[in-house]
N, C-alpha and C positions, 0 to 999 in steps of 0.2 A: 297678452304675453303668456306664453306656456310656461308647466311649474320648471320643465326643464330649465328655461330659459331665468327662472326667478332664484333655481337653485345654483345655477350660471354665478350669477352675480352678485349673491350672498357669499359663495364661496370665492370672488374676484376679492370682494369689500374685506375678507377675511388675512386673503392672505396679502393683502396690499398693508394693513395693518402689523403683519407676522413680519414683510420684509422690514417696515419702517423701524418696528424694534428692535432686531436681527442689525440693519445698518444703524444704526447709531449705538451699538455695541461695538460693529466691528472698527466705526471708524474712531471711536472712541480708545478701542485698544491698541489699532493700528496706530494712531499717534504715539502710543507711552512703552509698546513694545521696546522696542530698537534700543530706549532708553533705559528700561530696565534689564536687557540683555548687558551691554557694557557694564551697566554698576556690577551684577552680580559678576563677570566677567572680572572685574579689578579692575574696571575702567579700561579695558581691552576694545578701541575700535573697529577689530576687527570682527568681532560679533554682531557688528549693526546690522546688518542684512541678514542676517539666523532667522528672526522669527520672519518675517514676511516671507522669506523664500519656505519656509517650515508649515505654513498656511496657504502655500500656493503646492507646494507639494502634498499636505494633507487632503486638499480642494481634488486636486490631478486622480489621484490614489481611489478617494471612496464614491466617485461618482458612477465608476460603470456599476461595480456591485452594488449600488445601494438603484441604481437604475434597474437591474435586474432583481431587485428584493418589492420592489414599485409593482414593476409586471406583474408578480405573484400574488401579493399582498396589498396590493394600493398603494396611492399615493399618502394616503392619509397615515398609516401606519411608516410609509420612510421618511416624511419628515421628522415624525414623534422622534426617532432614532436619530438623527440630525439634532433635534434642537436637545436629547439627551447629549449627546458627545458636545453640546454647547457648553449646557450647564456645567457639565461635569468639567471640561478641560477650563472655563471660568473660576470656578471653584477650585481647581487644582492649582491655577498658576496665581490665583491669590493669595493662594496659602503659603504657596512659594515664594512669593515677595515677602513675605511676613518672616519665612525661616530664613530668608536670603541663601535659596538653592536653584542653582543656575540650571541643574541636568529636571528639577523638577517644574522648574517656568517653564522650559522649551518643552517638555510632555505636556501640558497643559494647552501650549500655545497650537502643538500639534493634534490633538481633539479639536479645538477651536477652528483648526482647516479643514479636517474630516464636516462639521456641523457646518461650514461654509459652500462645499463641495455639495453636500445635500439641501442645504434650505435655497440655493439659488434654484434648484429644479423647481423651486415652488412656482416659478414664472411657466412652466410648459404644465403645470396642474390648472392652472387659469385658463389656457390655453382648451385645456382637456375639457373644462369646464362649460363651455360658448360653443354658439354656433358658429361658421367659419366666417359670415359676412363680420363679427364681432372679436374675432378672432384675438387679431391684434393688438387691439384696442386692451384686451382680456392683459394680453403680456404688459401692455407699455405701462397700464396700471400698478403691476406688480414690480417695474423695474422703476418706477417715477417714488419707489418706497427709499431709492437711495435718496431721495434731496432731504428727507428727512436727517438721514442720521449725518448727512454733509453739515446742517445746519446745527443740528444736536448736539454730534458726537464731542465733539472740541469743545462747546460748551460744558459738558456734564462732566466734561473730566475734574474741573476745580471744585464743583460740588460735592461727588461721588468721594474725592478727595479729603474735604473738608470732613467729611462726614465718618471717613475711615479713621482719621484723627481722633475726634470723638471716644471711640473703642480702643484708643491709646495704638490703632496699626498703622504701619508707612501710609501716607497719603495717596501711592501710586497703586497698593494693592485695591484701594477702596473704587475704581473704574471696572474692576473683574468679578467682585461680589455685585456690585451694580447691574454688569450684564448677567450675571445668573438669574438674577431678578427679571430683568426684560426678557429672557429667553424663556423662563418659566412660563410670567406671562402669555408669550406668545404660545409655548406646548398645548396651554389653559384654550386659549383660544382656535388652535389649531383640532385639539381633541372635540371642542363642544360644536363647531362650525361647518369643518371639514364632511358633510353629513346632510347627502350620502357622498360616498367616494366619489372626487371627480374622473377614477379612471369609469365606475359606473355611468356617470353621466355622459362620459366619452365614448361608451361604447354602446348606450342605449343614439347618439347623436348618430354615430355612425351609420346605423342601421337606417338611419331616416335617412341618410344621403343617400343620392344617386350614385349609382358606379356598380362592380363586379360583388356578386355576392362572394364573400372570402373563408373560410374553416373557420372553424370559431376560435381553434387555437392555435393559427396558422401565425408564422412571425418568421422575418428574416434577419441574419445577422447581419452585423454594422458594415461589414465586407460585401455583402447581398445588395445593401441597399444601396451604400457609397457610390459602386463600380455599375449601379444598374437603372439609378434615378438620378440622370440630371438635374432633377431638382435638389437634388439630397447633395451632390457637389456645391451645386452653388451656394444652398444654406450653410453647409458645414465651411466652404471658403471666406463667407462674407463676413460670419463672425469667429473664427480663427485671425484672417487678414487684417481685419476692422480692429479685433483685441491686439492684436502684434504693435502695429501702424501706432494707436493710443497709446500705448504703453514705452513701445522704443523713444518715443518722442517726448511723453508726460516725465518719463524716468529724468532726463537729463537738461531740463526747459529751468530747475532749480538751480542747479551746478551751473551752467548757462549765462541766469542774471544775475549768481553772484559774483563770477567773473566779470560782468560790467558795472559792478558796485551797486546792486541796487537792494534795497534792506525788504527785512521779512516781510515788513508790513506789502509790500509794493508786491511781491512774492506771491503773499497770501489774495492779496487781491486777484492777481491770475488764476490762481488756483480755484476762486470762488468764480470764476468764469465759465472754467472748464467743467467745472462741478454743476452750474448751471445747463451747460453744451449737453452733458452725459444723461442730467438726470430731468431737469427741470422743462423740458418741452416733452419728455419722450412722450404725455397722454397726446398731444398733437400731430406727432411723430407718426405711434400709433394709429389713429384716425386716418392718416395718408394712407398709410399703409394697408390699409382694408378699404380706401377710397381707389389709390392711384394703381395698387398692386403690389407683392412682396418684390416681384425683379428691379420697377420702375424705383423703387427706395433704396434698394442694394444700390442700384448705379448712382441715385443720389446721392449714398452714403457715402459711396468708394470716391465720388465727385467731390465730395467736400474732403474728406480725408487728403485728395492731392492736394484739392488748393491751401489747404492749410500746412502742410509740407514744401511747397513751391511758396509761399509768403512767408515762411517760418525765419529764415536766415534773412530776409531784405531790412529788420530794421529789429534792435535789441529794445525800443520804449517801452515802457508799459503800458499803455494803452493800444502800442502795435501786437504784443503778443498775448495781451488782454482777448484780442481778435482772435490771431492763431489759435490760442486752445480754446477757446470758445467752437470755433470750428470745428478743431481736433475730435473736441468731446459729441459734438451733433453729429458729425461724421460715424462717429464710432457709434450711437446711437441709433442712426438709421441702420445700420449693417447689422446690429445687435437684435434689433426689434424685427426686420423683417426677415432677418434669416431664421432666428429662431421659429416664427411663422411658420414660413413656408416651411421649416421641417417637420414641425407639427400637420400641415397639412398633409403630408406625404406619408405620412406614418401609419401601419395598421394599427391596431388597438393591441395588438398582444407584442409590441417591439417599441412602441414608443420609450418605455422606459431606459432599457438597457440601451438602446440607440442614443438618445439625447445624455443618457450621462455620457456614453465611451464621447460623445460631441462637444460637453461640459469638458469632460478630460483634455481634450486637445488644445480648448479655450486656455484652459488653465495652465500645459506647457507652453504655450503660445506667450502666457503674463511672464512665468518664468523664464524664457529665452529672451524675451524684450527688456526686463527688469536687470537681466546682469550679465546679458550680452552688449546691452548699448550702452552700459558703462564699461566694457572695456573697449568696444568700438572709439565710444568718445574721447577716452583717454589716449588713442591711440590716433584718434583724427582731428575733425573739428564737428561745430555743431553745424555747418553748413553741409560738410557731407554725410553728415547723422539724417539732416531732412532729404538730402534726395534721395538717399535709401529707404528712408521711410517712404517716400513717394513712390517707390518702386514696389516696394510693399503693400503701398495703398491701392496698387491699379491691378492687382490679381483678381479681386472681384468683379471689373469689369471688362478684365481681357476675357474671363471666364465667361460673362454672358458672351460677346462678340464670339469666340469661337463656339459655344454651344448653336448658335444661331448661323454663325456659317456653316458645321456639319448637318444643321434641320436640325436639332434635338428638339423633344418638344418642350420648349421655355419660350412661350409666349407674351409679349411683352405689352399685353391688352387685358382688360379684365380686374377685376379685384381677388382672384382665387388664388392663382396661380402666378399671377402677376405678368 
């Protein structure tokens, strides 16, 4: 094994650990958000949706620039700035539950989606990091860090709780000092680890590949690439599509079975299905994905996405829609994992960054169009025509192959490279 190859996967093992504390902060907050918006609100539910949509906007916002501060500076230096706007917006909205100031949680919460928007790039730094037969594998690693904070996050909140008590503070503020702590840690680790740069090692990898010798500072814009790499459409479709499809469907799957009476607990068990689908196979995922090819997984992925929209509406049981988002969540997994990929393959060294945030960016309007447009779709429909939309949604990434393949584009649907 080459040192490239060893410094490969000290920097996977690193930030596979950076996401795991990063998610179980965010799912930790995301749970008590909502709740502490209303209280400081005056019991106002119409606040409930503030902070998440405030962190999907924050997410949307800081990804192209902090992609282009990446290109310049490394990856290693725009994390460190991500997991600061953690700390700091942790820290801020803690203190905010302590004064019970509403306009100073929602600034808080709004850092908390800036340091969102940049520590998820940390999957295409893994990426950077590998050679391309491991490619994959590098990312699913680094996105298999969310079953962690699935498992964690909801737990730690009674403790984090308990412990703010202690200190004589509201119990809810003590989940946001918590994550300043884990995010710290992660900085700690992200500083001592990160080393050398993975854009370095990305671009020393480069050089060993086959292909066109290219300017050393040569780099196209997201418009250059989008409109001129068929491959860069279909990675940018599949996890746009795939994020849409999740989320129009995840959003409204709770409103759903409380409509046919079915209690939290039964709720919560779907959820920890789906939470399995998204996070919990994806190092396997991955391995296909570097076995079978990036295209052969999109269309797997977009495959499951339908069938979990066409089964969605035939039966309200729990153990029926235990299935569906189980689905839903692998679905959206393969399309996550292998697009991200391939657009990492496709990418020179001096555009990678600025490209996959403005790509992060779209991901991210994509949650927020799904998150509060399929609540008022539902409200205005049923959930049965919530799922064929979503179905229709689901099959953009594979009308996309089929006609890339009837115009000849080259998207090859053999190989493990290209897919």
């Amino acid at each position: 094994m080459s040192s490239l190859e060893k410094a490969g996967q000290k920097i996977t093992a690193a930030l596979l650990v950076s996401q795991s504390l990063f998610s179980a902060s965010v799912i930790m907050l995301f749970t008590i958000s909502s709740i502490i918006a209303v209280q400081l609100a005056g019991d106002n539910n119409q606040w409930t949706g503030v902070p998440s949509t405030l962190i999907l906007v924050g997410a949307a916002l800081v990804a192209y620039p902090i992609g282009r501060l990446m290109d310049q500076f490394g990856r290693r230096i725009g994390l460190s700035v991500g997991h600061l706007f953690g700390i700091g917006g942790a820290l801020i909205a803690g203190i905010a539950v302590i004064q019970e100031s509403l306009w100073l949680f929602l600034g808080g919460v709004l850092l908390m989606g800036l340091a969102k928007g940049v520590i998820d790039l940390g999957r295409y730094a893994a990426a950077e990091a590998n050679i391309v037969s491991k490619r994959a594998r590098a990312i699913s690693l680094v996105v298999l860090g969310g079953t962690v904070g699935s498992i964690s996050g909801p737990a730690l909140i009674k403790w984090t709780g308990l412990a703010a008590e202690q200190f004589n503070a509201p119990s809810l503020s003590g989940p946001w000092f918590a994550a300043a702590l884990f995010l710290a840690i992660s900085l700690l680790m992200i500083t001592i680890f990160l080393r050398p740069d993975p854009q370095q090692i990305g671009r020393q990898l480069a050089a060993l590949e086959p292909g066109p010798a290219l300017p050393a500072q040569e780099g196209r814009s997201f418009q250059e690439v989008f409109f001129n790499e068929p491959q860069a459409k279909l990675a940018i479709t599949a996890m746009v599509f795939g994020q849409l499809t999740m989320v129009w469907v995840m959003t409204i799957t709770p409103v759903h079975m409380h409509h046919h009476h079915h209690e939290i607990a039964a709720i919560s068990w779907v959820f920890m299905a789906h939470t399995l689908g998204m996070f919990g196979l994806s190092f396997p995922v991955g391995w296909l994905v570097d076995r079978l090819g990036r295209v052969k997984m999109i269309i797997i992925g977009s495959l499951l996405l339908v069938a979990s929209c066409l089964l969605a509406p035939l039966s309200a049981e729990v153990y029926w829609l235990v299935i569906v988002l189980f689905l839903l969540g692998l679905g959206w997994n393969c399309c996550f994992v292998a697009g991200s990929t391939l657009l990492a393959d496709i990418l020179r060294p001096h555009e990678k960054g600025r490209v996959q945030g403005l790509a992060d960016a779209v991901v991210n309007v994509a949650s927020g169009v799904g998150s509060l447009g399929g609540g008022f779709v539902f409200a205005a429909t049923s959930f049965t025509t919530m799922s064929w939309l979503g179905l229709l949604v689901a099959l953009a990434p594979l009308a996309l192959v089929l006609f890339l393949r009837s115009t000849r584009s080259k998207i090859a649907l053999e190989g493990t490279v290209t897919g």
